[in-house]
KEDODREN-54224 format. One line per 3 residues: number of its first residue (from 1); for each residue z negated, y, x negated of N, C-alpha, C, O, CB. Coordinates in steps of 0.05 Angstrom, whole numbers. Glycine has a CB too. Layout:
# KEDODREN-54224
NUM) Z,Y,X,Z,Y,X,Z,Y,X,Z,Y,X,Z,Y,X | ...
END
This chain:
# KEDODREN-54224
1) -987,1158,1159,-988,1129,1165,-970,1113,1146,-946,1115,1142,-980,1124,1195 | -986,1099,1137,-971,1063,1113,-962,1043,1128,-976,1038,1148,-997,1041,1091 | -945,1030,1125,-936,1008,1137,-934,984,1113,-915,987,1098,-909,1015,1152
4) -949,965,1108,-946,942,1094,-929,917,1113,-936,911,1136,-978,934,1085 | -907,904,1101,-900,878,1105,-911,856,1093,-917,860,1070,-878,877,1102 | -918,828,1105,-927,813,1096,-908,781,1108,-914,758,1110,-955,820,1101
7) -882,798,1116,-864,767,1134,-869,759,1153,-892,762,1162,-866,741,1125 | -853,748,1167,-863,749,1194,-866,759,1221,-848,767,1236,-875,749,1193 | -886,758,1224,-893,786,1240,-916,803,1243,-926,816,1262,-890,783,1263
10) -924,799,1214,-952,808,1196,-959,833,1190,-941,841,1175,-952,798,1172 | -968,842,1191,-962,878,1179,-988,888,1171,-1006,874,1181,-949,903,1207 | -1000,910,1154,-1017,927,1154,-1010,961,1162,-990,973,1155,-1028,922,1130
13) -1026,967,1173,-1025,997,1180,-1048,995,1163,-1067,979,1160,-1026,1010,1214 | -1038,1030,1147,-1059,1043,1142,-1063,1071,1147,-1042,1084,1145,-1062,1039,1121 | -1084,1086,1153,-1074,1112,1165,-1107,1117,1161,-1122,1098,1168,-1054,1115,1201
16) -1121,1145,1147,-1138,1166,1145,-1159,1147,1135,-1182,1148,1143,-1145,1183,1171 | -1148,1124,1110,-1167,1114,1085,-1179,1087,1105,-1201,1077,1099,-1197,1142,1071 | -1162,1074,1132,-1170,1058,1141,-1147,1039,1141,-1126,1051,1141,-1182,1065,1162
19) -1145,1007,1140,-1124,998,1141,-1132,969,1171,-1153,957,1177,-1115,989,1106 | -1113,968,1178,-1115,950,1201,-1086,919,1203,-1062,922,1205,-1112,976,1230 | -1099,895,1201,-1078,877,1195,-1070,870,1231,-1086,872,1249,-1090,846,1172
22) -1046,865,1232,-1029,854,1251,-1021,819,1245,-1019,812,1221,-1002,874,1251 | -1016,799,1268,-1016,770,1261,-1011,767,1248,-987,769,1242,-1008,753,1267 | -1030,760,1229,-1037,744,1207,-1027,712,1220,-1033,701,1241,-1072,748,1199
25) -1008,699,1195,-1008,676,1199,-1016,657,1193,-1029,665,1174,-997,671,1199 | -1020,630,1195,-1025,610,1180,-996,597,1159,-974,591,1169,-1038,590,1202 | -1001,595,1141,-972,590,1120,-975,565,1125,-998,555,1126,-970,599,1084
28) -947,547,1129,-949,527,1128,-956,505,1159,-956,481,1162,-965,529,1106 | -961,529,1179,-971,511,1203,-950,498,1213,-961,479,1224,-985,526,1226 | -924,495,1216,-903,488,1223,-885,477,1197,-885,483,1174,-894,509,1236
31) -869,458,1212,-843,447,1189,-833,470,1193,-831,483,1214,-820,418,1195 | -823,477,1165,-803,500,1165,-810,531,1165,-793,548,1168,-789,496,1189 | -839,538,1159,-853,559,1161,-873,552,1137,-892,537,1138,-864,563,1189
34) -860,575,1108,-874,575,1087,-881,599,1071,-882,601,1047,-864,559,1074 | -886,623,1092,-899,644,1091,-927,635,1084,-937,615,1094,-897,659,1115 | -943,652,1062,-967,649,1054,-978,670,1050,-969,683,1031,-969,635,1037
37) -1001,678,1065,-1015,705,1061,-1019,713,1028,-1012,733,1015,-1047,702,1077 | -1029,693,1023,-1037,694,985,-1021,708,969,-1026,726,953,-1035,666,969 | -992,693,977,-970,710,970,-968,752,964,-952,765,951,-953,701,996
40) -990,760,980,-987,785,980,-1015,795,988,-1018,815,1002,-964,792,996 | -1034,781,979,-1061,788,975,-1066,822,966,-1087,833,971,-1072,768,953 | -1044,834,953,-1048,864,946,-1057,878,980,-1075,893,986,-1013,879,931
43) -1039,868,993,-1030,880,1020,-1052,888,1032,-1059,910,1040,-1015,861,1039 | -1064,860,1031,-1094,852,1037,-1115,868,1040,-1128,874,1060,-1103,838,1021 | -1117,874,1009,-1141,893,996,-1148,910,1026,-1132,916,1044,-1128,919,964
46) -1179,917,1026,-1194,930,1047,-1179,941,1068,-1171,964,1072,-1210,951,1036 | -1178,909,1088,-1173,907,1108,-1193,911,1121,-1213,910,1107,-1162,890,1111 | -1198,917,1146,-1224,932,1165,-1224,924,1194,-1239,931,1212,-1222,967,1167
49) -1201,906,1194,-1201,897,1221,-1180,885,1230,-1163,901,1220,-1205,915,1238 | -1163,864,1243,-1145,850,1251,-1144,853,1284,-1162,856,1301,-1149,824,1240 | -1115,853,1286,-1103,863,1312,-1084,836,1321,-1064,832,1308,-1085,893,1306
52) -1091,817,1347,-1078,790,1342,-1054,797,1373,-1060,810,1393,-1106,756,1343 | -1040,790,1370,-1016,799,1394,-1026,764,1415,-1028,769,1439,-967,802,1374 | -1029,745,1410,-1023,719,1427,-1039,703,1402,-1042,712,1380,-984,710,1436
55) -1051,673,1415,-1063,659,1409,-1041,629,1394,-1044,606,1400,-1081,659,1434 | -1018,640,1373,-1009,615,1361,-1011,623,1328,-1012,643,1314,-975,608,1373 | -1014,589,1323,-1020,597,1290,-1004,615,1281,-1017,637,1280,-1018,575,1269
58) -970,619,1271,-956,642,1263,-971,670,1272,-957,688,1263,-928,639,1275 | -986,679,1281,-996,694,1296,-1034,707,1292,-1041,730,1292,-989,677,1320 | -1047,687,1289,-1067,686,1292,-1090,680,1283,-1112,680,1294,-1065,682,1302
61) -1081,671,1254,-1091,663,1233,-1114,680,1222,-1109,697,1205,-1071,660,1216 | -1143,675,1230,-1172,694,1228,-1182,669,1209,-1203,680,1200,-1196,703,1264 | -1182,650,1199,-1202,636,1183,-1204,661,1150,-1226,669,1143,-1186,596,1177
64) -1181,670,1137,-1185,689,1113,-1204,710,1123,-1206,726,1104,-1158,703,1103 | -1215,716,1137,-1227,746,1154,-1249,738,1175,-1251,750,1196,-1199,764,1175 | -1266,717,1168,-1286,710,1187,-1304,744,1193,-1308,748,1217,-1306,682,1171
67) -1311,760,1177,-1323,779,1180,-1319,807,1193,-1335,823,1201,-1326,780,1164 | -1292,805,1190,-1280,830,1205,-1277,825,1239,-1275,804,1252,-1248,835,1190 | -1277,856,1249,-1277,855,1277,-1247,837,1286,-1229,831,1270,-1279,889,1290
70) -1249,833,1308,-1215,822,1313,-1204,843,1346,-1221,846,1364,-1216,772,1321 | -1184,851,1348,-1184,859,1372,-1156,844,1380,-1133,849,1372,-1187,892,1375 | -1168,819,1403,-1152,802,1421,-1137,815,1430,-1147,832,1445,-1162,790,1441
73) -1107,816,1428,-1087,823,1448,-1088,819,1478,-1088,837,1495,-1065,812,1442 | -1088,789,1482,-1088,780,1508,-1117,782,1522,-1119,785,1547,-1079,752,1506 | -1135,782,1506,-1164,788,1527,-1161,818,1531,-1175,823,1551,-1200,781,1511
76) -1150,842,1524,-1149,869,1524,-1126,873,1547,-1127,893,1563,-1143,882,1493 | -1112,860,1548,-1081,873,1568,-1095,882,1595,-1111,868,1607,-1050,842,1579 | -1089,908,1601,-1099,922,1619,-1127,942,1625,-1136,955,1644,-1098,907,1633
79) -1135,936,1589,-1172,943,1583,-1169,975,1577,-1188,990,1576,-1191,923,1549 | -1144,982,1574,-1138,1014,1564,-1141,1005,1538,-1144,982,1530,-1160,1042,1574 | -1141,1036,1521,-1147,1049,1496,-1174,1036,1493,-1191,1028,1509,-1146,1084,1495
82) -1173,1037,1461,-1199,1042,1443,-1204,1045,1425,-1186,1033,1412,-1212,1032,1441 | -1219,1055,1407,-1211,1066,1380,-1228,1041,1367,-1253,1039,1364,-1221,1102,1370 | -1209,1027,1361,-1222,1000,1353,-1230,1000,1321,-1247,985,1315,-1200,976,1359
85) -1217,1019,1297,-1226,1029,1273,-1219,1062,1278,-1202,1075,1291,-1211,1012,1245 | -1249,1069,1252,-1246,1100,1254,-1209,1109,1266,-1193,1092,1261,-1254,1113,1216 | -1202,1126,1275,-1186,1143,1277,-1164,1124,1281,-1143,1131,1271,-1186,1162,1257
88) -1165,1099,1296,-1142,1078,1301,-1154,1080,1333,-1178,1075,1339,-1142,1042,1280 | -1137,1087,1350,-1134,1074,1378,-1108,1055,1383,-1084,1056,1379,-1133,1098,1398 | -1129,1037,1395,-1103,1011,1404,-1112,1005,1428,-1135,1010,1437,-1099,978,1386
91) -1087,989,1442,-1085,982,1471,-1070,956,1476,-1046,960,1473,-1070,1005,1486 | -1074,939,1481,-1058,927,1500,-1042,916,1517,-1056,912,1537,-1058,928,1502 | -1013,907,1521,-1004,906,1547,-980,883,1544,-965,874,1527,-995,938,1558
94) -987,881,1578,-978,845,1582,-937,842,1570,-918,858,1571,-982,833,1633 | -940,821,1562,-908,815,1558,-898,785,1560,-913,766,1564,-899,824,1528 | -880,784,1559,-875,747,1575,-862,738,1540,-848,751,1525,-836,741,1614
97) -874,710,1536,-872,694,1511,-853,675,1529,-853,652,1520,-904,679,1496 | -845,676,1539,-822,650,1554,-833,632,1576,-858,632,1581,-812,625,1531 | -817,617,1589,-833,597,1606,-840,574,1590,-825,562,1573,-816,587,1631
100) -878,564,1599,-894,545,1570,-908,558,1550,-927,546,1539,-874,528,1551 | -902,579,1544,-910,589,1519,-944,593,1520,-960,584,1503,-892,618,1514 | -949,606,1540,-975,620,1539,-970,656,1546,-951,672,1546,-989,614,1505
103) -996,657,1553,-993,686,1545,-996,700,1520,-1011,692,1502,-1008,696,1556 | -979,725,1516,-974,744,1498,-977,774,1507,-965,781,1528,-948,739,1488 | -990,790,1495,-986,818,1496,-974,827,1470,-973,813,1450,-1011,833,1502
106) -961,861,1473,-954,878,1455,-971,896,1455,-980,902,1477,-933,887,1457 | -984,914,1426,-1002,912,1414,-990,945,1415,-966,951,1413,-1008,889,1390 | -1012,965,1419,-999,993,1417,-1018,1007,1396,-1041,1008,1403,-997,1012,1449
109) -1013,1014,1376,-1039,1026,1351,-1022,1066,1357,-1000,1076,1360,-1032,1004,1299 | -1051,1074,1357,-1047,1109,1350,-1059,1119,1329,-1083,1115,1327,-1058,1127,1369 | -1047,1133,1312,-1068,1140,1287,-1051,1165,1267,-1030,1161,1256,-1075,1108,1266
112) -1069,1194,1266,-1053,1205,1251,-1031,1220,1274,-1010,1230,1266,-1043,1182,1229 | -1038,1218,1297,-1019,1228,1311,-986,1223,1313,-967,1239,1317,-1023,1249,1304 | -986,1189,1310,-960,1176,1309,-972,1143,1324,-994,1131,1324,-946,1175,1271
115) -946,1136,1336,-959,1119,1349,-936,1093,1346,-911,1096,1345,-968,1130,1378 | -947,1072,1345,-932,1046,1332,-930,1027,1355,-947,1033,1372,-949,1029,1304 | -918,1011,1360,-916,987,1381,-906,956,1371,-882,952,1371,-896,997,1403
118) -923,937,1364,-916,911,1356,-911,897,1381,-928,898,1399,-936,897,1339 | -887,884,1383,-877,874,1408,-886,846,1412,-878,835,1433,-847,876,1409 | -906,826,1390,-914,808,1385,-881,784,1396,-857,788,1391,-947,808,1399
121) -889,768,1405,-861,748,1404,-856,751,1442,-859,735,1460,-869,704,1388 | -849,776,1441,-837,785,1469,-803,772,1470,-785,777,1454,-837,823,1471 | -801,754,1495,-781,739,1501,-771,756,1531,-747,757,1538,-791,706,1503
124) -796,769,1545,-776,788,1565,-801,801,1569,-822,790,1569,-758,774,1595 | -796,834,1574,-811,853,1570,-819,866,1604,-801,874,1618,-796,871,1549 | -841,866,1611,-845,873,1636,-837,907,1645,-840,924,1628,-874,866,1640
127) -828,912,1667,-822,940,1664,-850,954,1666,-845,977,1673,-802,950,1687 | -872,952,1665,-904,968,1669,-900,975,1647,-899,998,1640,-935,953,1676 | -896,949,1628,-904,948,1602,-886,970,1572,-894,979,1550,-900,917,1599
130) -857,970,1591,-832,984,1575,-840,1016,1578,-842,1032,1558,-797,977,1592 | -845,1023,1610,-851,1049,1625,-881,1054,1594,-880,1069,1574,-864,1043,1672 | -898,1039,1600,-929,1048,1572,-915,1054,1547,-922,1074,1535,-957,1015,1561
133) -896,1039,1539,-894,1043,1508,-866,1057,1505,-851,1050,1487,-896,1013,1489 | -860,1072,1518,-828,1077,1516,-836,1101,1499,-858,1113,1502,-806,1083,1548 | -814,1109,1479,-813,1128,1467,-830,1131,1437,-829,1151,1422,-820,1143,1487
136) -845,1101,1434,-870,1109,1413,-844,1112,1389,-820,1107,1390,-902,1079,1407 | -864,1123,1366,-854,1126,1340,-837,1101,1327,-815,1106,1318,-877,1132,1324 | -843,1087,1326,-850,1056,1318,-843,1032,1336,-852,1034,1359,-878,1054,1315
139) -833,1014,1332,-819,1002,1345,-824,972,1328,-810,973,1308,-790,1017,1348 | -841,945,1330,-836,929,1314,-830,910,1338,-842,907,1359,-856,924,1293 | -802,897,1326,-793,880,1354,-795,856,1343,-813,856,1326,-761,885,1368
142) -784,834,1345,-775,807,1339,-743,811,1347,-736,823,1367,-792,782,1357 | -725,799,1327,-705,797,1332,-691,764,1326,-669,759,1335,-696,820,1319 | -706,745,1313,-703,720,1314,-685,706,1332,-664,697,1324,-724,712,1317
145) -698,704,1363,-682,697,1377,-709,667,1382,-731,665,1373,-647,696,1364 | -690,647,1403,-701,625,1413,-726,639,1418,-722,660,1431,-700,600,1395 | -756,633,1408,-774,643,1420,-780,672,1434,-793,672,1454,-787,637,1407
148) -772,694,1424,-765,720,1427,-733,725,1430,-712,711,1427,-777,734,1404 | -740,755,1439,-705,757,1439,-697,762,1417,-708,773,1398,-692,778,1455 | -670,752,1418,-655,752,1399,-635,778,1387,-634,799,1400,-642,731,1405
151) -621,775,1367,-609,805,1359,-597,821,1377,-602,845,1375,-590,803,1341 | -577,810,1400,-573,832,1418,-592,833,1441,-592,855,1452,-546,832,1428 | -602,821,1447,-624,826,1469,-642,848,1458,-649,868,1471,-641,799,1476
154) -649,840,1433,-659,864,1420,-658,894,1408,-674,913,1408,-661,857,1410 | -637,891,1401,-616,921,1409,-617,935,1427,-622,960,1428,-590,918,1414 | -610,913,1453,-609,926,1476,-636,939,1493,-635,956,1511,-596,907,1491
157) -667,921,1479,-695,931,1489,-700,958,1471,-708,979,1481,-720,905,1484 | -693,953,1443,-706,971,1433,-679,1004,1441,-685,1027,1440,-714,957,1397 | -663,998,1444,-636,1025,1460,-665,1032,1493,-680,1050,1501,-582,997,1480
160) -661,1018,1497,-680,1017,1526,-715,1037,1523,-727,1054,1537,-690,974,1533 | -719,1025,1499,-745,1040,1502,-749,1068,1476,-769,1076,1466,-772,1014,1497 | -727,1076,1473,-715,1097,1460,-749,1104,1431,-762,1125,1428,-704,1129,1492
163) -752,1083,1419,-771,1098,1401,-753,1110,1377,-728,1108,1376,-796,1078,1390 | -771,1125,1353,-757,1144,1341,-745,1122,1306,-728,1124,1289,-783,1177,1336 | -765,1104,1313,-747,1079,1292,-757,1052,1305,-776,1049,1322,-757,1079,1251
166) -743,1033,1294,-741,1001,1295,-750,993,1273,-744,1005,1253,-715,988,1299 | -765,970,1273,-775,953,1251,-762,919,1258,-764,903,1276,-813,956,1251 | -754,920,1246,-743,877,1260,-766,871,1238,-776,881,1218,-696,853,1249
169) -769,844,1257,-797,831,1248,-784,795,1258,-761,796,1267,-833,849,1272 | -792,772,1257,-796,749,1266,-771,729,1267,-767,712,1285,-808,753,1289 | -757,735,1248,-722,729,1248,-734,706,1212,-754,704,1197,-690,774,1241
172) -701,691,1216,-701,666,1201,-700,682,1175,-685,701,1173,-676,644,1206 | -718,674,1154,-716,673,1123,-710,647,1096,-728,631,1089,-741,683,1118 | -689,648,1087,-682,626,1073,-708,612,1054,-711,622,1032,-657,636,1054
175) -717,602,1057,-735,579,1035,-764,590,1051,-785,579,1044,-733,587,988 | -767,611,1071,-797,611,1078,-799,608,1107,-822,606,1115,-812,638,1069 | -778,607,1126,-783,603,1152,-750,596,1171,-734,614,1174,-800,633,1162
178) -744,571,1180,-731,569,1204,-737,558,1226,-726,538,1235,-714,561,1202 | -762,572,1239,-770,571,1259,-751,579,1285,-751,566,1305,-790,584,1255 | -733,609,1277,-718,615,1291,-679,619,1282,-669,621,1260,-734,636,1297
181) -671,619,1301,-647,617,1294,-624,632,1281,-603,623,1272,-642,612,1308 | -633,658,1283,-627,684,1270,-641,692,1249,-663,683,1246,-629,703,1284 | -631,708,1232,-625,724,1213,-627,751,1206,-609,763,1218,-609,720,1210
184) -637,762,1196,-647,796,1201,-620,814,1196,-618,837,1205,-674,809,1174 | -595,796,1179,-560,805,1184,-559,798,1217,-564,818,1231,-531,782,1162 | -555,782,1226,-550,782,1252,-553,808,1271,-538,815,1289,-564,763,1261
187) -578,821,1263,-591,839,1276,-582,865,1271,-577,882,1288,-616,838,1270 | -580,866,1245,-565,891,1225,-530,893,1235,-522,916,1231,-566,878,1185 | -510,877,1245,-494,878,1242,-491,885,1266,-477,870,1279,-484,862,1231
190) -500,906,1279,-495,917,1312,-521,933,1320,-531,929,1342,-492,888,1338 | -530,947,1307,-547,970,1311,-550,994,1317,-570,1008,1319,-554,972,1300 | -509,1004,1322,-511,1029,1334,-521,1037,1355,-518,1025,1376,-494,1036,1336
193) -541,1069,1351,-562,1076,1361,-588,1074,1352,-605,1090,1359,-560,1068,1378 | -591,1059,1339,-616,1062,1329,-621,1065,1295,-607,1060,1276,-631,1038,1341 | -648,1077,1296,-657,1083,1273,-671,1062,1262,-693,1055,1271,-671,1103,1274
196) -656,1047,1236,-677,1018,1231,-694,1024,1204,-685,1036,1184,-655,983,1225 | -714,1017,1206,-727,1010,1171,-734,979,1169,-753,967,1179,-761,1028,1163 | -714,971,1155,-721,953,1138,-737,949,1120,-735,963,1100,-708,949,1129
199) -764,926,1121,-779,920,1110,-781,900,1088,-794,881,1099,-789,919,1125 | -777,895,1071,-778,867,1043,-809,859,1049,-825,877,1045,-773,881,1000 | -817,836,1057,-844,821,1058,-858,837,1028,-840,843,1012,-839,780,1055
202) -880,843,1020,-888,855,1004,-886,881,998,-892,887,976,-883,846,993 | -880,895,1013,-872,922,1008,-888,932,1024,-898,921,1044,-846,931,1011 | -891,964,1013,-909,986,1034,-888,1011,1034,-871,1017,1017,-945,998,1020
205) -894,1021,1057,-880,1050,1059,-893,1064,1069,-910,1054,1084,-856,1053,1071 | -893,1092,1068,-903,1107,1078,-879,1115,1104,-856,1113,1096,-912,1126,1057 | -883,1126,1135,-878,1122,1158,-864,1151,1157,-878,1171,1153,-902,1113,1178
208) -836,1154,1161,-827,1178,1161,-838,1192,1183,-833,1216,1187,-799,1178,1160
END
């Protein structure tokens, strides 16, 4: 399994010659949010399907991808598994975006016999929802803060649901996003216990 960054809280999985995008945003939908897909159009290349956690532009951005399947987070919470691309099963399951927000789910992908969990902009995590995903491989949280939790709240979920690494995702970037109030140092500077990989927007790795 590949892991592409794209900022944000954007990502591609790729796993057995299939690749699958995670919220896609709209660049630019907000003051202060100047992430741009274009920016990393490599990432892009033969995408096969989009995976949307909640219904906000940072998030949800399908106009680049009219053709590809989409699999709704929030219409799925509670639908089970499905192997939504060859040899990708994803699922599902409810999480609280704050009071106002809307609804949000976190997004569970299996593939390759490793299993990933995007926490989409989880502000408080239901215990159904912690009990389903505890333990996965993969761990992509938000650590931003204000809309999601923030660096130690986050610490303290991802200590809680003991996966085998952390990804921070949805935290403040100088000249492309202060949407949120934190900083991906904020996050870094109190991480004992966990296993982090740090991601650079544009980069791919292959998934230890």
């Amino acid at each position: 399994m590949r892991l592409g960054y794209l900022g944000h809280s954007c990502f591609v999985v790729e796993a057995g010659g299939h690749k699958l995008l995670l919220d896609p945003y709209e660049g630019g939908a907000f003051p202060g949010f100047d992430f741009r897909l274009s920016d990393y159009s490599k990432l892009l290349e033969g995408v096969e399907g989009v995976a949307i956690t909640h219904h906000h532009a940072d998030h949800d951005f399908l106009k680049p991808f009219p053709r590809l399947p989409v699999f709704d987070g929030v219409a799925m919470i509670g639908k089970g598994e499905k192997e939504f691309l060859p040899g990708f099963q994803v699922a599902a399951y409810k999480t609280d975006h704050g009071p106002g927000r809307g609804a949000c789910s976190a997004i569970s992908v299996r593939a390759e016999g490793k299993k990933l969990v995007h926490l989409g902009d989880t502000f408080r995590l239901p215990e159904e929802t912690a009990s389903a995903i505890r333990g996965a491989d993969y761990l992509l949280i938000p650590v931003g803060g204000l809309y999601t939790v923030g660096p130690s709240e986050a610490r303290d979920l991802a200590l809680s649901l003991s996966p085998r690494f952390v990804v921070p995702m949805h935290y403040a970037v100088r000249g492309k996003s202060t949407l949120v109030p934190h900083g991906l140092d904020d996050f870094l500077s109190n991480v004992d216990g966990l296993s982090v990989l740090v991601m650079n927007p544009g980069s791919i790795r292959e998934l230890p």
